[in-house]
TORDOPA-95227 format. One line per 5 residues: for each residue x, y, z of N, C-alpha, C. Coordinates in Angstrom, 3 decimals. Example, Ala and Ser with C-alpha at 12.3 -4.5 7.8 and 13.67 -1.06 7.14 Angstrom:
// TORDOPA-95227
13.190/-5.690/7.800/12.300/-4.500/7.800/13.200/-3.300/7.800 | 12.850/-2.250/7.080/13.670/-1.060/7.140/12.900/0.030/7.870;
This chain:
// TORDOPA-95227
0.846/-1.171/0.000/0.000/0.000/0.000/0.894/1.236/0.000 | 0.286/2.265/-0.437/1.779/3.509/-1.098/0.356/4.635/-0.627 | 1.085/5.369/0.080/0.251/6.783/-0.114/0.884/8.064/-0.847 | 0.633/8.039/-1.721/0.673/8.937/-2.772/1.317/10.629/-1.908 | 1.258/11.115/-0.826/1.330/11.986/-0.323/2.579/12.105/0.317;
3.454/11.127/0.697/4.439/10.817/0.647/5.169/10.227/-0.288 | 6.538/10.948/-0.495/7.669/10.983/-1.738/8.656/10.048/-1.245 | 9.660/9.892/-2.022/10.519/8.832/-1.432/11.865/9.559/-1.009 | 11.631/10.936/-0.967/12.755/11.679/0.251/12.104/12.421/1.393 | 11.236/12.027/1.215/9.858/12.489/2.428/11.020/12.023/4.134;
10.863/12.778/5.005/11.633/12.674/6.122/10.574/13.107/7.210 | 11.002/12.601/8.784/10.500/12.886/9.460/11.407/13.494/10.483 | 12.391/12.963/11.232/12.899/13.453/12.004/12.254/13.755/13.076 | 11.766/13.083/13.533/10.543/13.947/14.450/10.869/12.707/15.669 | 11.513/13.586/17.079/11.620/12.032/18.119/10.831/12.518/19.018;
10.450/11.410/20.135/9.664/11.616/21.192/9.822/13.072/21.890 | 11.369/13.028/22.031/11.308/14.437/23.170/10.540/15.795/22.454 | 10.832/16.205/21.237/10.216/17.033/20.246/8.798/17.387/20.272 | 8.138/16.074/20.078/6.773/15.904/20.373/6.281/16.031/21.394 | 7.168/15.434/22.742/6.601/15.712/24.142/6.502/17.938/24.172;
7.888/17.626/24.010/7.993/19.764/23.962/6.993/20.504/23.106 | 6.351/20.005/22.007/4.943/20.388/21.827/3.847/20.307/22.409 | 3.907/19.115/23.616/2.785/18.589/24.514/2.910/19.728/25.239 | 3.839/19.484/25.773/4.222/20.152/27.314/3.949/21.777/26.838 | 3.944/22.792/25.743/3.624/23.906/25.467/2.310/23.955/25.504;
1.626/22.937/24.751/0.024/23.267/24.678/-0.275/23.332/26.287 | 0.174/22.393/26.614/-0.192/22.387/28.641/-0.008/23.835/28.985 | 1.371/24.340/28.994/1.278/25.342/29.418/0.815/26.696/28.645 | -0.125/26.709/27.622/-0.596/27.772/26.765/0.337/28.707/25.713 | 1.330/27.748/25.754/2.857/28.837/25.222/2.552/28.712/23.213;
1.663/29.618/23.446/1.689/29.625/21.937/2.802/29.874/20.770 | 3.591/31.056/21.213/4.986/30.751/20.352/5.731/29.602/20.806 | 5.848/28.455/21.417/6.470/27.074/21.613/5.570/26.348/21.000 | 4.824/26.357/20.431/3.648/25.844/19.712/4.191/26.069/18.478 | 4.369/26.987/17.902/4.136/27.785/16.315/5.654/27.111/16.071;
6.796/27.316/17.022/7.748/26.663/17.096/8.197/25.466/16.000 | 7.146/24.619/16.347/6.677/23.060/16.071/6.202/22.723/14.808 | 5.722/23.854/14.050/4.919/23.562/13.069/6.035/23.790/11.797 | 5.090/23.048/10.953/6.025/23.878/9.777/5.280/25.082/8.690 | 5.546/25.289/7.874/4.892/26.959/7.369/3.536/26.410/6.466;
3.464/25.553/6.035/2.428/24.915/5.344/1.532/24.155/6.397 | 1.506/24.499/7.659/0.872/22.905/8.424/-0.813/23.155/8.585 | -1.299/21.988/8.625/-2.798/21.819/8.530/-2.928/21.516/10.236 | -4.506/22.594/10.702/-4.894/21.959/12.080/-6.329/21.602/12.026 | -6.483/20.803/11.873/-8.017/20.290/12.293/-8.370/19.954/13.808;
-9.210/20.750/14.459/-9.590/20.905/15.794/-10.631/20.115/16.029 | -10.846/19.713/17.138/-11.988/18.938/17.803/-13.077/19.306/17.997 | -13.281/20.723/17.939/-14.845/21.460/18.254/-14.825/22.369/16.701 | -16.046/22.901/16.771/-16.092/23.608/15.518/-17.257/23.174/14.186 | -17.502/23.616/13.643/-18.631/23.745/12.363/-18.598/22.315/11.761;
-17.570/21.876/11.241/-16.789/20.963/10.363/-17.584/19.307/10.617 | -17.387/19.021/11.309/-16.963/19.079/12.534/-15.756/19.403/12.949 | -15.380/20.079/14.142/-14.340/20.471/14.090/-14.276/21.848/13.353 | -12.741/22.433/13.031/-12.479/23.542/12.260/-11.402/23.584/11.927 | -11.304/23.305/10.586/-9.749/23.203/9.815/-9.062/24.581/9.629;
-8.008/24.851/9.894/-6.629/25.922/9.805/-5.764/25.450/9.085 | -4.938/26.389/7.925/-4.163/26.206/7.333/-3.055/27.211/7.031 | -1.477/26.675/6.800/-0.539/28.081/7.441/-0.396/28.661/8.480 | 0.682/29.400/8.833/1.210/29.705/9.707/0.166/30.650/10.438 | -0.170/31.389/9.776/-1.291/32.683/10.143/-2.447/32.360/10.957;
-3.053/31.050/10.159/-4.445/30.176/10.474/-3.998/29.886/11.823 | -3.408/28.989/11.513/-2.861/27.436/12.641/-2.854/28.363/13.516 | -2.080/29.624/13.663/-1.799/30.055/14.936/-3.130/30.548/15.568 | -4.306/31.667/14.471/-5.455/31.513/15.265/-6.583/30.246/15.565 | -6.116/28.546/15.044/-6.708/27.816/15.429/-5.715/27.462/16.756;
-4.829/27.932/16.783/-4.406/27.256/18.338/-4.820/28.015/19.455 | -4.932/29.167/19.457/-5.516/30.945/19.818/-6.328/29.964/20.616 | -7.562/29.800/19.750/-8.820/29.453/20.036/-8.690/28.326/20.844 | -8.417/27.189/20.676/-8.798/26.079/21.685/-7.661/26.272/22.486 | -6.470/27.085/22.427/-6.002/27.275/24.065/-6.708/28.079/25.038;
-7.799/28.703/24.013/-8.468/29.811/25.051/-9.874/28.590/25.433 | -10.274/27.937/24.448/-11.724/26.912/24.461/-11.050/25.522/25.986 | -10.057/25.382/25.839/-9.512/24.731/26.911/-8.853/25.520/28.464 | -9.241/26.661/28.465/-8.446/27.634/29.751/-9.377/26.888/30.870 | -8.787/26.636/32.190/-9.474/26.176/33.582/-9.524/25.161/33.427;
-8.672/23.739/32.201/-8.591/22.464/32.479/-7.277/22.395/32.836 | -6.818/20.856/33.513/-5.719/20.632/33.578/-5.494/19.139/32.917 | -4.337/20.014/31.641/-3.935/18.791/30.562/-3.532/17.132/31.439 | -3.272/16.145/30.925/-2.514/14.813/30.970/-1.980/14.560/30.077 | -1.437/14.038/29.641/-0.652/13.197/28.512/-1.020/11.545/29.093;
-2.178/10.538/28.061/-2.311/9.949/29.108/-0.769/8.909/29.044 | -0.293/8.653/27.813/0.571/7.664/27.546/1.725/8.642/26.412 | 2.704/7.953/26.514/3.929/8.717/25.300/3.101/8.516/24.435 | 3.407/9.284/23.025/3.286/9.272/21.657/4.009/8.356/20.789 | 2.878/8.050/19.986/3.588/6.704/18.778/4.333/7.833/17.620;
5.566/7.366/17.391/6.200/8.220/15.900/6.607/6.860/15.427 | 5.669/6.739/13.874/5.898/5.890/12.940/6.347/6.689/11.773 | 7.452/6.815/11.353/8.115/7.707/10.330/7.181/8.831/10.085 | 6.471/8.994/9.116/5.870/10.499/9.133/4.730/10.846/9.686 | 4.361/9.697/10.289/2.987/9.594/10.938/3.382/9.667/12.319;
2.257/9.997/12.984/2.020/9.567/14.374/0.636/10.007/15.438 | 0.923/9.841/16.708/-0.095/9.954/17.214/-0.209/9.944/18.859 | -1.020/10.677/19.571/-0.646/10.794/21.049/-2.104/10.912/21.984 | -2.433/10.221/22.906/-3.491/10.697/23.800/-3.168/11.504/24.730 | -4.568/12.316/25.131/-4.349/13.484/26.175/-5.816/13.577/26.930;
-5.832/14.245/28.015/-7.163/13.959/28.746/-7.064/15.646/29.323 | -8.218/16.402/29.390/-7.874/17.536/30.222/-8.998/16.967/31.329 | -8.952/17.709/32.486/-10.090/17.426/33.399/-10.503/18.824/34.129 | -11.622/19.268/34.090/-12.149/20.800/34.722/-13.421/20.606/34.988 | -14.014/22.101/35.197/-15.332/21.847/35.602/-16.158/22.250/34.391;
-17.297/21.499/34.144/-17.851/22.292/32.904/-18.742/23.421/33.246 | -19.655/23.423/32.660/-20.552/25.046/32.551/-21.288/25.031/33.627 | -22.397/23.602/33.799/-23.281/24.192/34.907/-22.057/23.743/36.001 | -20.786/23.202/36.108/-20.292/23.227/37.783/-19.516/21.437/38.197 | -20.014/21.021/37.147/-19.621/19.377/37.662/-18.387/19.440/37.026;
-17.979/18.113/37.568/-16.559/17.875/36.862/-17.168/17.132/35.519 | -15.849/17.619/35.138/-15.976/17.398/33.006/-14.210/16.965/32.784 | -14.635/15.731/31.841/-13.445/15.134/31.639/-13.210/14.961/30.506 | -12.616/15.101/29.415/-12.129/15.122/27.927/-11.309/14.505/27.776 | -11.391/13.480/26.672/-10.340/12.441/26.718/-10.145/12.986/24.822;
-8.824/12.466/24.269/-8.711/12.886/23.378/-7.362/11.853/22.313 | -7.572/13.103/21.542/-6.508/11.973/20.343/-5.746/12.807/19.806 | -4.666/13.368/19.094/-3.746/13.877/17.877/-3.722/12.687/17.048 | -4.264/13.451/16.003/-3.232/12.100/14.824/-2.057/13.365/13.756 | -0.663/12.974/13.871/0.167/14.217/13.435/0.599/13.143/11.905;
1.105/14.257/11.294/1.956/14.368/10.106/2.939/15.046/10.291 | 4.211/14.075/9.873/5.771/15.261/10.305/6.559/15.261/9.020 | 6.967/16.698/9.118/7.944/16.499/7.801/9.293/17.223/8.663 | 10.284/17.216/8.414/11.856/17.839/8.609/11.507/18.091/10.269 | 11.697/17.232/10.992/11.127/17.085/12.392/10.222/18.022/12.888;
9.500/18.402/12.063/7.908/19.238/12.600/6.986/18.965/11.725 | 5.757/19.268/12.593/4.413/18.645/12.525/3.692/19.726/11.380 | 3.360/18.625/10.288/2.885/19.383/8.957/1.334/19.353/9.666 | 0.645/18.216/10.339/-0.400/18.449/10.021/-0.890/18.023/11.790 | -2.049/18.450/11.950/-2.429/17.654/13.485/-3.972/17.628/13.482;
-4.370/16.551/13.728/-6.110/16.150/13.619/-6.596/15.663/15.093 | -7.309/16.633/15.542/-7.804/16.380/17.023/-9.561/15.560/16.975 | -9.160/14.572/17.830/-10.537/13.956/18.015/-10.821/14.034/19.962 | -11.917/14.458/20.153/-12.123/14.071/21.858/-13.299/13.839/21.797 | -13.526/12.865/23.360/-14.665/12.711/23.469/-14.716/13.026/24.948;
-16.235/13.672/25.415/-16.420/14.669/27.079/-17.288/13.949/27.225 | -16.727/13.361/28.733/-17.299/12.839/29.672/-17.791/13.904/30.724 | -19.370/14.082/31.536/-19.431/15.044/32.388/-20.555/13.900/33.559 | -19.581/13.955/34.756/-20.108/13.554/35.974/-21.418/13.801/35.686 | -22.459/12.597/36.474/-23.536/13.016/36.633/-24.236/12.983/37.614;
């Protein structure tokens, strides 16, 4: 099986610690350690939004799709639940935030990245979650 989207000097470079230092920024809201990470072409598809979700593209976008769900996520506290898989240009990582939701209970979000890496940064990142809320 061949995906057409990858070339045969296609590179990743992309190791755990790299990826964790993108984790560990979104945790702490550090949006330029974020932008850091990306590369100038990178695609973000977010977890909430119209789309479903809401796709960003470029440097300009990406940065106001990260804007947004660092601000749509403010008053949780991130996890990482397990390291991240890097399979050459692919990969992928779970994360859980846990806060209170709107009317007051605890609210728990469990979640997914699925990334694309080119020259050890992330061309592309596709967020899936699913919210759990105490009842």
């Amino acid at each position: 099986m061949t995906d057409s989207s990858l070339t045969a000097d296609s590179t990743s470079d992309m190791t755990p610690e790299v990826l964790a230092a993108f984790s560990d920024a979104w945790a702490r809201h550090d949006l330029e350690a974020l932008m850091s990470h990306i590369t100038d072409d990178c695609v973000y598809s977010a977890s909430v939004g119209p789309e479903p979700g809401r796709t960003w593209s470029g440097t300009e976008q990406v940065r106001e799709g990260f804007a947004i769900m660092l601000a749509h996520d403010t008053g949780q506290e991130r996890h990482e639940d397990e390291g991240p898989i890097i399979a050459g240009t692919r990969g992928a990582g779970t994360w859980s935030f846990t806060g209170t939701g709107p009317d007051g209970q605890v609210q728990v979000t469990r979640g997914c990245d699925i990334y694309e890496f080119r020259g050890g940064k992330i061309a592309r990142k596709d967020a899936f979650r699913k919210v759990y809320q105490a009842g």
